[in-house]
py3Dmol code that shows the C-alpha trace and the ligand (Angstrom):
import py3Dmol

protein = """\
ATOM      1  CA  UNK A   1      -6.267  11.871 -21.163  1.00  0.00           C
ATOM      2  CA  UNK A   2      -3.952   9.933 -18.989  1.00  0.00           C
ATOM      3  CA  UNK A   3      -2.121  12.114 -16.507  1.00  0.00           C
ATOM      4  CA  UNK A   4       1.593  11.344 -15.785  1.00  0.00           C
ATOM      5  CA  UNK A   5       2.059  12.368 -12.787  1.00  0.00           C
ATOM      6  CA  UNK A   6       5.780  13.217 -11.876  1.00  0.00           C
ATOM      7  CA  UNK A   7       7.038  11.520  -8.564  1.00  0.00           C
ATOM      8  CA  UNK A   8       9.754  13.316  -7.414  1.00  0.00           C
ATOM      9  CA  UNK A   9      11.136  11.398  -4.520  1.00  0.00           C
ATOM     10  CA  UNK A  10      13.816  12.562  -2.190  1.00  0.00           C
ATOM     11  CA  UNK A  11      15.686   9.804  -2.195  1.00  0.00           C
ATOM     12  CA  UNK A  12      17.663   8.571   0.595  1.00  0.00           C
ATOM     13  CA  UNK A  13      20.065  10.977   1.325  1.00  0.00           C
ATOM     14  CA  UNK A  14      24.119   9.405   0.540  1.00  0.00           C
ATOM     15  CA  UNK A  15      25.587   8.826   3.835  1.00  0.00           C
ATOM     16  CA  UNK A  16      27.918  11.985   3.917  1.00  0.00           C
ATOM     17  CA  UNK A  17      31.534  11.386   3.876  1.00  0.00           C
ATOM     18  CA  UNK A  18      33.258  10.439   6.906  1.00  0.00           C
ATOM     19  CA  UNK A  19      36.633  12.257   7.281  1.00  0.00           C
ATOM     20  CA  UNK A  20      38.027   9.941  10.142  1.00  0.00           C
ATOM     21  CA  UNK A  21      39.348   6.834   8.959  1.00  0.00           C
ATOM     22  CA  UNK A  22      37.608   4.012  10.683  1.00  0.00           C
ATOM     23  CA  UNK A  23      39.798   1.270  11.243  1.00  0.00           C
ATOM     24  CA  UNK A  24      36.566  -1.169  10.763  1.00  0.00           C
ATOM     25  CA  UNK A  25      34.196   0.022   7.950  1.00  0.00           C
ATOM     26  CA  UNK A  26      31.203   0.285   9.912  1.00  0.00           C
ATOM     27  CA  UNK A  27      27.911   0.103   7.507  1.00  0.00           C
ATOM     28  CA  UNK A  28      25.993   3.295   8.744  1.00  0.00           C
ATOM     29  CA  UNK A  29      22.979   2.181   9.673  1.00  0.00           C
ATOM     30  CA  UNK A  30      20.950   4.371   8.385  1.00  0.00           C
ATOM     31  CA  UNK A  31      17.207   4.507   8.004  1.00  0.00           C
ATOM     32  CA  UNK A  32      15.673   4.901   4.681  1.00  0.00           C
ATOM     33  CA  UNK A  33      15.246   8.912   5.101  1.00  0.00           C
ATOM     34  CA  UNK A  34      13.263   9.129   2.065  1.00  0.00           C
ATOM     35  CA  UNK A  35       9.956  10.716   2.102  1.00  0.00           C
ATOM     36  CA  UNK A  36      10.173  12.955   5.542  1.00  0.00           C
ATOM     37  CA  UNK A  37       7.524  14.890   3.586  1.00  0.00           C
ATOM     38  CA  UNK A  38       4.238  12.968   4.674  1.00  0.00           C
ATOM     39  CA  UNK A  39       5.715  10.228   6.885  1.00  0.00           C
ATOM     40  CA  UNK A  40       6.028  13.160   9.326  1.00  0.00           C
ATOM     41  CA  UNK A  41       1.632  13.691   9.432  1.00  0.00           C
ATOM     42  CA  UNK A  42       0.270  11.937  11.801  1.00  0.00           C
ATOM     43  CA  UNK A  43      -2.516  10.091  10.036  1.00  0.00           C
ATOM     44  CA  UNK A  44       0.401   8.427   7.611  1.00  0.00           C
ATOM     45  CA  UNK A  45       1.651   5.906  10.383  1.00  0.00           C
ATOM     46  CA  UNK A  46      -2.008   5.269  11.861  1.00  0.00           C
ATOM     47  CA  UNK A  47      -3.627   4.563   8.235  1.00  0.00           C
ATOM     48  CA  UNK A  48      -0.646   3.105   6.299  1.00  0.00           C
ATOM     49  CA  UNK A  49      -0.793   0.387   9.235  1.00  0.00           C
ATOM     50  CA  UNK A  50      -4.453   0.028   8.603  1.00  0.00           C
ATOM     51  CA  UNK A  51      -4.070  -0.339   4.786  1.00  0.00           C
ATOM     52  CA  UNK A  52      -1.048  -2.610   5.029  1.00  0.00           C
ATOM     53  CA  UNK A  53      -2.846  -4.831   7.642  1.00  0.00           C
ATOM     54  CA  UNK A  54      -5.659  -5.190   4.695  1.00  0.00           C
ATOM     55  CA  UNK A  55      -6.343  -6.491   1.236  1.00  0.00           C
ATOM     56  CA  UNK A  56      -5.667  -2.640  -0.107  1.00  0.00           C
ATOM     57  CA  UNK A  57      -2.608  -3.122  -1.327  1.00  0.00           C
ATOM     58  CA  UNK A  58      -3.084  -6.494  -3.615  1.00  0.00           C
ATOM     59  CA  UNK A  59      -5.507  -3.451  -5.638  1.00  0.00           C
ATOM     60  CA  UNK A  60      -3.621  -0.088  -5.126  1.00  0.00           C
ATOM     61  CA  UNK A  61      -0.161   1.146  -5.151  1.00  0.00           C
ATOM     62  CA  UNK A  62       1.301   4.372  -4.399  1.00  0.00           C
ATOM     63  CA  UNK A  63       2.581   5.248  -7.492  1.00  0.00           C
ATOM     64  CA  UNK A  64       1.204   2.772  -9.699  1.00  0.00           C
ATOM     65  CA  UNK A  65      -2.131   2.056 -11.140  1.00  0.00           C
ATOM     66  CA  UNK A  66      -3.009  -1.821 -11.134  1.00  0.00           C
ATOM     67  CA  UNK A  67      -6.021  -2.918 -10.352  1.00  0.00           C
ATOM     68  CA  UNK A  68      -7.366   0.015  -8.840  1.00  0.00           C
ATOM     69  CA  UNK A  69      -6.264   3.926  -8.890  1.00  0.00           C
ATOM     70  CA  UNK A  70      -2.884   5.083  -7.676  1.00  0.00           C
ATOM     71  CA  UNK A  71      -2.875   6.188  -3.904  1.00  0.00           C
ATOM     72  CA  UNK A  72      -0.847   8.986  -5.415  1.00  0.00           C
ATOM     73  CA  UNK A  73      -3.548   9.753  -8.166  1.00  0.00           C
ATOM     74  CA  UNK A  74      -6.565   9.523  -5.128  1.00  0.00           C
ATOM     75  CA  UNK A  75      -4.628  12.128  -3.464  1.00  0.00           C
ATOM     76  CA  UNK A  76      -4.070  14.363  -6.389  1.00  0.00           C
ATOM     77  CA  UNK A  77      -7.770  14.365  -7.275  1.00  0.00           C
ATOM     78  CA  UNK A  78      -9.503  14.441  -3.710  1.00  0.00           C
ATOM     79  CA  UNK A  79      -6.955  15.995  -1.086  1.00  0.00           C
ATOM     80  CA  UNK A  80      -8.300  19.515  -1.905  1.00  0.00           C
ATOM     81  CA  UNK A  81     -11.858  18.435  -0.944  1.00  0.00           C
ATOM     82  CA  UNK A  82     -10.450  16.941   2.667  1.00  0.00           C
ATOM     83  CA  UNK A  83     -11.843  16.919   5.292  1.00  0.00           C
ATOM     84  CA  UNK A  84     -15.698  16.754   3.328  1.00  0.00           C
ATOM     85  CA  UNK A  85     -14.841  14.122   1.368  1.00  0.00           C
ATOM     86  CA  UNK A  86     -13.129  12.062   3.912  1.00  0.00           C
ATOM     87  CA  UNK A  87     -16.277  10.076   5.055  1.00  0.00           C
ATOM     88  CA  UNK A  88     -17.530   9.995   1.561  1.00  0.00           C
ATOM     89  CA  UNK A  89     -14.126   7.693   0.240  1.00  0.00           C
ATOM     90  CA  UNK A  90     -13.923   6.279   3.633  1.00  0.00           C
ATOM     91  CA  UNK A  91     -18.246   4.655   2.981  1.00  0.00           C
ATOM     92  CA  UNK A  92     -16.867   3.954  -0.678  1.00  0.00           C
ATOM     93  CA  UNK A  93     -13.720   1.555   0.611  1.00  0.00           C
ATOM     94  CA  UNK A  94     -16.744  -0.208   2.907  1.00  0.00           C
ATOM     95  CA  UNK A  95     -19.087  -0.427   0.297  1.00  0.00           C
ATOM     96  CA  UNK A  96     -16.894  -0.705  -2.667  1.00  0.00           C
ATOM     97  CA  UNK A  97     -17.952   0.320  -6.173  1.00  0.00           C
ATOM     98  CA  UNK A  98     -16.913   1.375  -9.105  1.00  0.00           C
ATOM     99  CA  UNK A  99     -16.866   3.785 -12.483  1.00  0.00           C
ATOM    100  CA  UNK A 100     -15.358   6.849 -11.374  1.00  0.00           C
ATOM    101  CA  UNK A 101     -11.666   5.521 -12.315  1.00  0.00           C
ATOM    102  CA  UNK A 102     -13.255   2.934 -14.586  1.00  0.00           C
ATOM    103  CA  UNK A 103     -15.111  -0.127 -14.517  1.00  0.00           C
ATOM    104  CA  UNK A 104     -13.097  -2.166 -12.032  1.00  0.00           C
ATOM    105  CA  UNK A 105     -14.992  -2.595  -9.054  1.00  0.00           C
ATOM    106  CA  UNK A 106     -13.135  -2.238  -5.599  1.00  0.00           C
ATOM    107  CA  UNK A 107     -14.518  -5.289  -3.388  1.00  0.00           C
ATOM    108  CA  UNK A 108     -16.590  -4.384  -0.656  1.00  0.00           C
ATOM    109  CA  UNK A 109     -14.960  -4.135   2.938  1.00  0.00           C
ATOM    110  CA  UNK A 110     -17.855  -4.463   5.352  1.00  0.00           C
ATOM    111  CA  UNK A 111     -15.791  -5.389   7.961  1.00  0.00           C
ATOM    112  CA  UNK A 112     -13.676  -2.287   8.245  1.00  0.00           C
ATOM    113  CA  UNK A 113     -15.045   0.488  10.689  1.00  0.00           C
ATOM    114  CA  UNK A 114     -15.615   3.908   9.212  1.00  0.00           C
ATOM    115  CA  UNK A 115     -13.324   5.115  11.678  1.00  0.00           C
ATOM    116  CA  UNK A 116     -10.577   2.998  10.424  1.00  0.00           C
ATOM    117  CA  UNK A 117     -11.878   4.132   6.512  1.00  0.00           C
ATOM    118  CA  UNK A 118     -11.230   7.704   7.705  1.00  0.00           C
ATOM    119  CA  UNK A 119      -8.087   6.750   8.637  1.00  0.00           C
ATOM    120  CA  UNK A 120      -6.808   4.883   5.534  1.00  0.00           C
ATOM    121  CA  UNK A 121      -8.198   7.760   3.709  1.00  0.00           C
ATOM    122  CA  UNK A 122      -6.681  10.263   5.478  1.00  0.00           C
ATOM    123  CA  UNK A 123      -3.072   8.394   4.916  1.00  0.00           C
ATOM    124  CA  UNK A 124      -3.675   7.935   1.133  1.00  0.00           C
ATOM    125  CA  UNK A 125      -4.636  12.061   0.894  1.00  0.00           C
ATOM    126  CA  UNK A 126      -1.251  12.331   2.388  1.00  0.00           C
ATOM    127  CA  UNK A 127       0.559  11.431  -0.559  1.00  0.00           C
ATOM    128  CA  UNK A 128      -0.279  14.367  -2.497  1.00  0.00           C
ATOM    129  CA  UNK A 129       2.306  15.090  -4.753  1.00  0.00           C
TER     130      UNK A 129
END
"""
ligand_1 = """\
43
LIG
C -10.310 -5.847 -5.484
C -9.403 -4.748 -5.669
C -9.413 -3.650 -4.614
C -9.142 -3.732 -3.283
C -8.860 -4.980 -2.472
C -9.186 -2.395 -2.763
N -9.473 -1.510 -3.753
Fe -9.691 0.507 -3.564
N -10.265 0.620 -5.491
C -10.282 -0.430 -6.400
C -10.790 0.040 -7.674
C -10.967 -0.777 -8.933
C -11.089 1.408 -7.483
C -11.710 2.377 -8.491
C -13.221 2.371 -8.245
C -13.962 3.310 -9.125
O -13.550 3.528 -10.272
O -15.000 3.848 -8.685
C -10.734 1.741 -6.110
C -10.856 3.004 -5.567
C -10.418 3.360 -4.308
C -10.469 4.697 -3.766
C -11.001 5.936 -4.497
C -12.514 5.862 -4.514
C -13.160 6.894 -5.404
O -14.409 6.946 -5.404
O -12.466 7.649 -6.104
C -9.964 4.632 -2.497
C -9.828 5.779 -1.519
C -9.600 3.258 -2.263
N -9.893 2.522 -3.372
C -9.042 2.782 -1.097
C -8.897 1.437 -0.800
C -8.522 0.936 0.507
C -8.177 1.780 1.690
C -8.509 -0.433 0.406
C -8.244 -1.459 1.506
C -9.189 -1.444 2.613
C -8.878 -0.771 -0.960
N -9.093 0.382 -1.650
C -8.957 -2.066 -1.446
C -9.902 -1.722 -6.159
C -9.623 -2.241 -4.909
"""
view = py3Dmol.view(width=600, height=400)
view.addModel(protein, "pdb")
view.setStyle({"model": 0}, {"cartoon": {"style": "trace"}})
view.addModel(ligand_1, "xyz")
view.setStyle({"model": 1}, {"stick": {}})
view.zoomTo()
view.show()
Protein backbone atom coordinates (compact mmCIF):
# COMPACT_ATOMS: atom_id res chain seq x y z
CA UNK A 1 0.00 0.00 0.00
CA UNK A 2 1.35 3.30 -1.06
CA UNK A 3 1.80 5.68 1.84
CA UNK A 4 0.92 9.40 1.30
CA UNK A 5 2.82 10.98 3.34
CA UNK A 6 1.55 14.55 4.38
CA UNK A 7 4.24 17.38 3.98
CA UNK A 8 3.32 20.01 6.02
CA UNK A 9 5.68 22.81 5.26
CA UNK A 10 5.95 26.03 7.14
CA UNK A 11 5.99 28.10 4.53
CA UNK A 12 7.77 31.27 4.35
CA UNK A 13 6.45 33.35 6.81
CA UNK A 14 4.43 36.83 4.97
CA UNK A 15 6.64 39.67 5.60
CA UNK A 16 4.57 41.28 8.52
CA UNK A 17 3.05 44.55 7.87
CA UNK A 18 5.04 47.56 8.06
CA UNK A 19 3.17 50.43 9.82
CA UNK A 20 5.64 53.28 8.68
CA UNK A 21 5.08 54.40 5.32
CA UNK A 22 8.24 54.05 3.36
CA UNK A 23 8.59 56.66 0.97
CA UNK A 24 10.52 53.96 -1.41
CA UNK A 25 8.92 50.44 -1.27
CA UNK A 26 11.84 48.62 -0.25
CA UNK A 27 11.46 44.67 -1.23
CA UNK A 28 12.31 43.04 2.24
CA UNK A 29 14.85 40.95 1.60
CA UNK A 30 14.01 38.25 3.22
CA UNK A 31 15.40 34.76 3.28
CA UNK A 32 13.26 31.87 2.47
CA UNK A 33 12.48 31.07 6.37
CA UNK A 34 10.84 27.94 5.50
CA UNK A 35 11.89 24.79 7.07
CA UNK A 36 13.86 26.16 10.40
CA UNK A 37 12.85 22.66 11.54
CA UNK A 38 15.92 20.53 10.22
CA UNK A 39 17.95 23.23 8.45
CA UNK A 40 18.83 24.13 12.06
CA UNK A 41 20.79 20.21 12.69
CA UNK A 42 23.95 20.32 11.95
CA UNK A 43 24.42 17.36 9.65
CA UNK A 44 21.62 19.12 7.15
CA UNK A 45 24.15 21.84 5.79
CA UNK A 46 27.28 19.35 5.81
CA UNK A 47 25.30 16.43 3.87
CA UNK A 48 22.80 18.43 1.74
CA UNK A 49 26.18 20.01 0.28
CA UNK A 50 27.49 16.55 -0.20
CA UNK A 51 24.30 15.26 -1.94
CA UNK A 52 23.84 18.39 -4.03
CA UNK A 53 27.56 18.29 -5.11
CA UNK A 54 26.58 14.56 -6.46
CA UNK A 55 24.49 12.62 -8.92
CA UNK A 56 21.80 12.04 -5.84
CA UNK A 57 19.53 14.28 -6.80
CA UNK A 58 19.00 13.37 -10.76
CA UNK A 59 17.46 9.87 -8.61
CA UNK A 60 15.88 11.25 -5.34
CA UNK A 61 13.84 14.11 -4.27
CA UNK A 62 12.70 15.24 -1.03
CA UNK A 63 9.28 14.87 -1.37
CA UNK A 64 8.93 13.06 -4.45
CA UNK A 65 9.55 9.58 -5.57
CA UNK A 66 11.25 9.40 -9.16
CA UNK A 67 13.66 7.25 -9.83
CA UNK A 68 14.55 6.28 -6.52
CA UNK A 69 12.70 6.63 -2.92
CA UNK A 70 11.73 9.98 -1.47
CA UNK A 71 14.45 11.49 0.93
CA UNK A 72 11.34 12.18 2.94
CA UNK A 73 10.09 8.47 2.71
CA UNK A 74 14.06 7.17 3.67
CA UNK A 75 13.66 9.22 6.66
CA UNK A 76 10.26 8.08 7.66
CA UNK A 77 11.26 4.42 7.42
CA UNK A 78 14.96 4.45 8.83
CA UNK A 79 15.41 7.62 11.18
CA UNK A 80 14.20 5.54 14.19
CA UNK A 81 17.00 2.98 13.61
CA UNK A 82 19.80 6.05 13.50
CA UNK A 83 22.61 5.98 14.47
CA UNK A 84 22.86 1.73 13.68
CA UNK A 85 21.72 2.02 10.50
CA UNK A 86 23.69 4.97 9.47
CA UNK A 87 26.76 3.00 8.11
CA UNK A 88 24.51 0.36 6.79
CA UNK A 89 22.60 3.14 4.09
CA UNK A 90 25.76 5.03 4.01
CA UNK A 91 27.78 1.17 2.35
CA UNK A 92 24.37 0.88 0.33
CA UNK A 93 24.75 4.60 -1.50
CA UNK A 94 28.63 3.21 -2.24
CA UNK A 95 27.66 0.02 -3.34
CA UNK A 96 24.30 0.69 -4.73
CA UNK A 97 21.58 -1.95 -5.03
CA UNK A 98 18.34 -2.49 -5.14
CA UNK A 99 14.75 -4.30 -4.13
CA UNK A 100 13.93 -2.95 -0.91
CA UNK A 101 11.88 0.10 -2.57
CA UNK A 102 11.62 -1.91 -5.77
CA UNK A 103 13.56 -3.05 -8.55
CA UNK A 104 15.33 0.14 -9.59
CA UNK A 105 18.80 -0.16 -8.86
CA UNK A 106 20.65 2.95 -7.31
CA UNK A 107 24.12 3.17 -9.31
CA UNK A 108 27.03 2.41 -7.43
CA UNK A 109 29.13 5.40 -5.92
CA UNK A 110 32.57 3.95 -5.28
CA UNK A 111 34.05 7.07 -5.24
CA UNK A 112 32.27 8.59 -2.29
CA UNK A 113 33.99 8.04 1.21
CA UNK A 114 31.91 6.36 3.87
CA UNK A 115 32.46 9.29 5.84
CA UNK A 116 30.85 11.49 3.36
CA UNK A 117 27.88 8.44 3.01
CA UNK A 118 27.36 8.99 6.76
CA UNK A 119 26.98 12.33 6.14
CA UNK A 120 24.46 12.37 3.25
CA UNK A 121 22.66 9.90 5.29
CA UNK A 122 22.57 11.64 8.23
CA UNK A 123 21.04 14.87 6.21
CA UNK A 124 18.38 12.74 4.42
CA UNK A 125 17.26 11.15 8.19
CA UNK A 126 16.81 14.76 8.91
CA UNK A 127 13.85 15.20 6.96
CA UNK A 128 11.68 13.15 9.01
CA UNK A 129 8.38 14.33 8.80
C1 LIG B 1 20.62 6.05 -10.69
C2 LIG B 1 19.68 6.60 -9.75
C3 LIG B 1 20.19 6.89 -8.34
C4 LIG B 1 21.18 7.73 -7.94
C5 LIG B 1 22.13 8.53 -8.81
C6 LIG B 1 21.18 7.72 -6.50
N1 LIG B 1 20.21 6.89 -6.03
FE1 LIG B 1 19.80 6.48 -4.08
N2 LIG B 1 18.45 5.10 -4.67
C7 LIG B 1 18.06 4.85 -5.98
C8 LIG B 1 17.10 3.76 -5.99
C9 LIG B 1 16.42 3.17 -7.21
C10 LIG B 1 16.94 3.37 -4.64
C11 LIG B 1 16.08 2.23 -4.10
C12 LIG B 1 16.99 1.00 -3.98
C13 LIG B 1 16.30 -0.18 -3.41
O1 LIG B 1 15.10 -0.36 -3.64
O2 LIG B 1 16.97 -0.99 -2.73
C14 LIG B 1 17.79 4.24 -3.84
C15 LIG B 1 17.87 4.18 -2.47
C16 LIG B 1 18.58 5.07 -1.68
C17 LIG B 1 18.61 5.06 -0.24
C18 LIG B 1 17.84 4.08 0.66
C19 LIG B 1 18.56 2.74 0.61
C20 LIG B 1 17.79 1.62 1.26
O3 LIG B 1 18.35 0.51 1.34
O4 LIG B 1 16.64 1.81 1.70
C21 LIG B 1 19.43 6.08 0.15
C22 LIG B 1 19.79 6.45 1.57
C23 LIG B 1 19.91 6.71 -1.05
N3 LIG B 1 19.38 6.08 -2.13
C24 LIG B 1 20.76 7.79 -1.08
C25 LIG B 1 21.39 8.26 -2.23
C26 LIG B 1 22.45 9.24 -2.22
C27 LIG B 1 22.98 9.94 -1.01
C28 LIG B 1 22.81 9.42 -3.53
C29 LIG B 1 23.93 10.29 -4.09
C30 LIG B 1 25.28 9.95 -3.66
C31 LIG B 1 21.98 8.54 -4.34
N4 LIG B 1 21.13 7.87 -3.51
C32 LIG B 1 22.05 8.45 -5.72
C33 LIG B 1 18.51 5.49 -7.10
C34 LIG B 1 19.58 6.36 -7.13
Amino acid sequence: MKKIGLTLFALATLAACNNDPKPTDAKTTDAPAADAGPASNPDYEAGLKLVASSDCFTCHKVDDVITGPSYRDVANKYASQAPDIIPKLAEKIIKGGSGVWGSAPMLAHPSISQADAETMVKYILTLKK
